[in-house]
N, C-alpha and C positions, 0 to 999 in steps of 0.2 A: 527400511521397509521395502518392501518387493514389488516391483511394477505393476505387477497383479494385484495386488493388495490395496496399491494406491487408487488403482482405475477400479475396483471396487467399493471401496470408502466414497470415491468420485460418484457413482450411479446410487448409491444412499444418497449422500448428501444432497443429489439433483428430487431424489424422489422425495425424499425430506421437502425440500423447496417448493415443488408441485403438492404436495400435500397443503402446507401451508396457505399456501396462497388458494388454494380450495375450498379451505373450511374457514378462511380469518374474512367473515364478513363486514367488517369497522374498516372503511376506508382510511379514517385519523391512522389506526394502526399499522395498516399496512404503509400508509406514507411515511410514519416513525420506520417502521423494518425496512423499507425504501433507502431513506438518509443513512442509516448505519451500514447496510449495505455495501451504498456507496463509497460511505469513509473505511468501511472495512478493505476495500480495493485500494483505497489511500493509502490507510496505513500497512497496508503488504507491501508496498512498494519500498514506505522508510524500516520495513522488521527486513527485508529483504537487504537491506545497505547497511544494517546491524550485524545482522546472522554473518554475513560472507564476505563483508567488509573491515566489521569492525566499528565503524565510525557513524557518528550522531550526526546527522543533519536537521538545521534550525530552520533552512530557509527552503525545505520541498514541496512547497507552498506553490513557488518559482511554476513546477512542473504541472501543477493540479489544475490552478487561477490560467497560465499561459495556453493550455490546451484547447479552452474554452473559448478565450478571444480569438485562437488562429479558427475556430469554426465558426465564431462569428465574424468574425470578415470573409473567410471564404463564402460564405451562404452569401453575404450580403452581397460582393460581387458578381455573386455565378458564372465564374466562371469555368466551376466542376459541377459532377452529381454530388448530391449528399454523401454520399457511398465514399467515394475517391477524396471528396473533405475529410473525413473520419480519418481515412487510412494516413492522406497526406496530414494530415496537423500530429497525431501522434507519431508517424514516421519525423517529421523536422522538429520537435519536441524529442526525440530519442537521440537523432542525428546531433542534434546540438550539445544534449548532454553527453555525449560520447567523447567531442571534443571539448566539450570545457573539463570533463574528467581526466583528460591525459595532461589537464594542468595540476586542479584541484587538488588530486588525488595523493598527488607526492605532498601534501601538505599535514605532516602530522595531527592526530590529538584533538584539542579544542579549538586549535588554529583552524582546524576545517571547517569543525561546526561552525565559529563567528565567521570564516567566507563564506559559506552559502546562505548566514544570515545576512551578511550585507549584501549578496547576488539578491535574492527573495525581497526585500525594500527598498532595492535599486530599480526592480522590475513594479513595486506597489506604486511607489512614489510616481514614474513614469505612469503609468495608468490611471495613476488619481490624475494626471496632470492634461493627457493627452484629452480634452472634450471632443475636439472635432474628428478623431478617428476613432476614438474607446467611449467616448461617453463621458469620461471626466469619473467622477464620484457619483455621477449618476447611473453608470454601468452601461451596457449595452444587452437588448434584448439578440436573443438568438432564432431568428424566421427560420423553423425549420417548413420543410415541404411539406407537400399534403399525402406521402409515400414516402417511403423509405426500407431496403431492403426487400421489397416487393411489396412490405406492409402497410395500412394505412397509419400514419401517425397520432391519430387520432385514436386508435384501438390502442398502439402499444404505449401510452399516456397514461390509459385508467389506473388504477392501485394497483390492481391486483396481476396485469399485465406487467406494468413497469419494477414490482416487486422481483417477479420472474425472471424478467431480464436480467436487475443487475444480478439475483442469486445466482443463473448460468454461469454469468461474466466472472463472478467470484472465484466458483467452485471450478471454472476452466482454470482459470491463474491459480490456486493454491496445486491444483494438478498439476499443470505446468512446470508450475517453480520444482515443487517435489520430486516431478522428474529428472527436470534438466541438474539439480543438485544434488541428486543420487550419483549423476556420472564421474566423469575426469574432468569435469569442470568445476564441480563442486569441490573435487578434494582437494586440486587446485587453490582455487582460491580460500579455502580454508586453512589449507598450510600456509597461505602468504597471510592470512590474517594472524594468522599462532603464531605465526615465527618467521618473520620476512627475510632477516637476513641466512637462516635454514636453508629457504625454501631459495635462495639466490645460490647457494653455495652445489644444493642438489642440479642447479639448470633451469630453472624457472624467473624467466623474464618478468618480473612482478607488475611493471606499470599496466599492463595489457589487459591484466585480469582483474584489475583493481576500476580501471580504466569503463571495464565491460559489465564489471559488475554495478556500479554508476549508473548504465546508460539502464542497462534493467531496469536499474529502478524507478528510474524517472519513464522509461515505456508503461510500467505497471500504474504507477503513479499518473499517467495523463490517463489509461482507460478510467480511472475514478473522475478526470475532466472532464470526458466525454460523457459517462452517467450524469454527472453532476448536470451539464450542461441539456444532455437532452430530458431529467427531469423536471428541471425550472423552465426552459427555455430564454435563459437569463442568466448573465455574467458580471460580476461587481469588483472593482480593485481588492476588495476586501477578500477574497478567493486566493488571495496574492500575500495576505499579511501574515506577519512569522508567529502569530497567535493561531493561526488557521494549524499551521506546522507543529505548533505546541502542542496542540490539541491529536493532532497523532502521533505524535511522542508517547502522550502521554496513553494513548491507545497502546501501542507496543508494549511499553512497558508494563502495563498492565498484566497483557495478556500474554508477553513475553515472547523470544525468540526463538526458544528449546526445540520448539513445534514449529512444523512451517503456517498450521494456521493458527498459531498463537496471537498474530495481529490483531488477525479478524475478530477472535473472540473478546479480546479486547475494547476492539470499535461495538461490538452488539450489546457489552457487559458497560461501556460507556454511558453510550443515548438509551439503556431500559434506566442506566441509574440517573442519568439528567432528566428522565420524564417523573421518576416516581418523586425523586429527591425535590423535582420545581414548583410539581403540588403542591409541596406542605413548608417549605423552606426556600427563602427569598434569595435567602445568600448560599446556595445551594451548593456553589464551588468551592466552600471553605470546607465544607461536609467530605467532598470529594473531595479534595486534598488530602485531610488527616487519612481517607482510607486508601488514598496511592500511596502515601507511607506507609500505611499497615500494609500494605500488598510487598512493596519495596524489603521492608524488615523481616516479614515470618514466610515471603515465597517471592524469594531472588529471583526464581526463576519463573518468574509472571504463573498465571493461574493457569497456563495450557502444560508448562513442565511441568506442574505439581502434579496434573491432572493425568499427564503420564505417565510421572513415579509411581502414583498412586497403581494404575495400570497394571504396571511391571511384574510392579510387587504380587498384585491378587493374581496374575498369569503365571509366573513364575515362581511361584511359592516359596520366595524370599525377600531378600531385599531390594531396595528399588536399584535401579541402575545408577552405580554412581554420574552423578555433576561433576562442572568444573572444566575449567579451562583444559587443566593437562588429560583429562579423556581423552576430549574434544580434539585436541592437539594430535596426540598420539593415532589418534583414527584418520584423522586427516591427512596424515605423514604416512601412515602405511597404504592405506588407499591411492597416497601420489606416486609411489615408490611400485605398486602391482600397476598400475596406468603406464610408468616407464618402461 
């Protein structure tokens, strides 16, 4: 897709947003579009470390819960603006995972996913445990100011403000991502996900990119800390736990990685189904399970790839574009090889 293309898609998508929040008078609902929102920036962060990595993380939990508490001790101490808290807590939440990624990362498979499950309930557990600096399992409230960004925080709180917000925040990151993975970085780390020892053999230093594509994620992954954070004004261990992580997993995979916003759709096609499903059925997650199976079995490639084969096909008046790994591979290997 053409840079053009994308920063247009980008200005729908924002006017989309601004329409929305225009016409959806139901505070409840715009707070439901709120939480999905937000988790839809969560889950971009873990489709992000799928797509370009390869690899499943159990415990990016770590990145979402930890973002939150470094903004509530900075507020508490004051010893920044609010402004310079923001930047600093998702800059040393980045900074960190960049290096524990140049460990992590060399770690194959499922070996990875159960390390940063035990990183994710190394950091729960501390949290639950610390009361005198975190709160314990009581959580910590988050005092933000009575301004922020020039604004009053009290205005950017209401539903239909703070809906807006994260929708900006979203629609900047899936632009973002889009762009910066359209480049030589993208194809990059794509050929070290297809084919690592390949892409070694071509010149390409793999830990680096594998390393950096990590730290993305978890940058992407704490702005959904920071929404989270300033639309509760409140942080809980629980923020931290590897069911939190499951839970956009289980968003990704839904809405799949074919798409750079396949996450997102995911996290909105999630909480519309936990709202309709919690009305009428107690045990509501048994319901959603059998149909992340059926999503799994008849559309592998979560419901944003089907939704763009689907696409291809009525543009192109043929068949949809082939899937599959060896595309995938093959595009990403001649895209490294025109960068060299």
């Amino acid at each position: 897709m053409r840079p053009v293309l994308i920063l247009c898609l980008s200005a729908v998508a924002l006017a989309a947003g601004v329409t929305a929040a225009h016409f959806i008078s139901s505070g409840t609902v715009l707070s439901l579009l709120t939480q999905a929102v937000i988790y839809a920036v969560f889950a971009q962060g873990v489709g992000v470390l799928m797509r370009q990595n390869g690899m499943v993380s159990f415990g990016h939990a770590l990145f979402f819960g930890v973002t939150g508490y470094a903004l509530g001790l900075l507020l508490q101490v004051q010893g920044l603006p609010p402004e310079a808290a923001i930047v600093f807590a998702v800059a040393i939440v980045t900074v960190v995972a960049f290096v524990l990624g140049l460990v992590i990362v060399r770690v194959p498979g499922i070996a990875f996913g159960m390390l940063t499950l035990a990183l994710g309930q190394a950091c729960y557990l501390s949290a639950s445990r610390s009361r005198g600096l975190m709160g314990g399992t009581d959580g910590m409230n988050i005092n933000w100011p009575s301004s922020i960004f020039g604004a009053p925080v009290s205005a950017l709180q209401t539903p239909a403000a703070m809906f807006l917000l994260c929708w900006v925040v979203l629609v900047l990151v899936i632009t973002g991502l889009s762009l910066v993975m359209r480049g030589g970085f993208g194809a990059v780390t794509e050929a070290v996900r297809d084919n690592e020892e390949r892409a070694r053999f071509i010149g390409i230093r793999t830990l680096m990119p594998r390393a950096l594509v990590f730290a993305l994620s978890a940058f992407v992954t704490s702005l959904g800390g920071v929404l989270a954070a300033f639309n509760t004004g409140f942080v809980s261990p629980e923020s931290l736990h590897w069911s939190v992580s499951g839970v956009a997993l289980m968003m990704v995979i839904i809405g799949g990685t074919r798409a750079m916003w396949g996450p997102a759709l995911g996290a909105i096609v999630y909480f519309l189904f936990k709202d309709v499903l919690g009305d009428y059925a107690e045990h509501w997650m048994a319901i959603f399970g059998v149909a992340l199976i059926a999503v799994t079995v008849f559309f592998p490639r979560g419901l944003a790839g089907s939704v763009s084969a689907l696409a291809s096909r009525f543009t192109k008046g043929g068949p949809a574009v082939t899937s599959g790994a060896v595309t995938q591979r093959d595009e990403g290997m001649r895209r490294t090889r025109r960068g060299a």
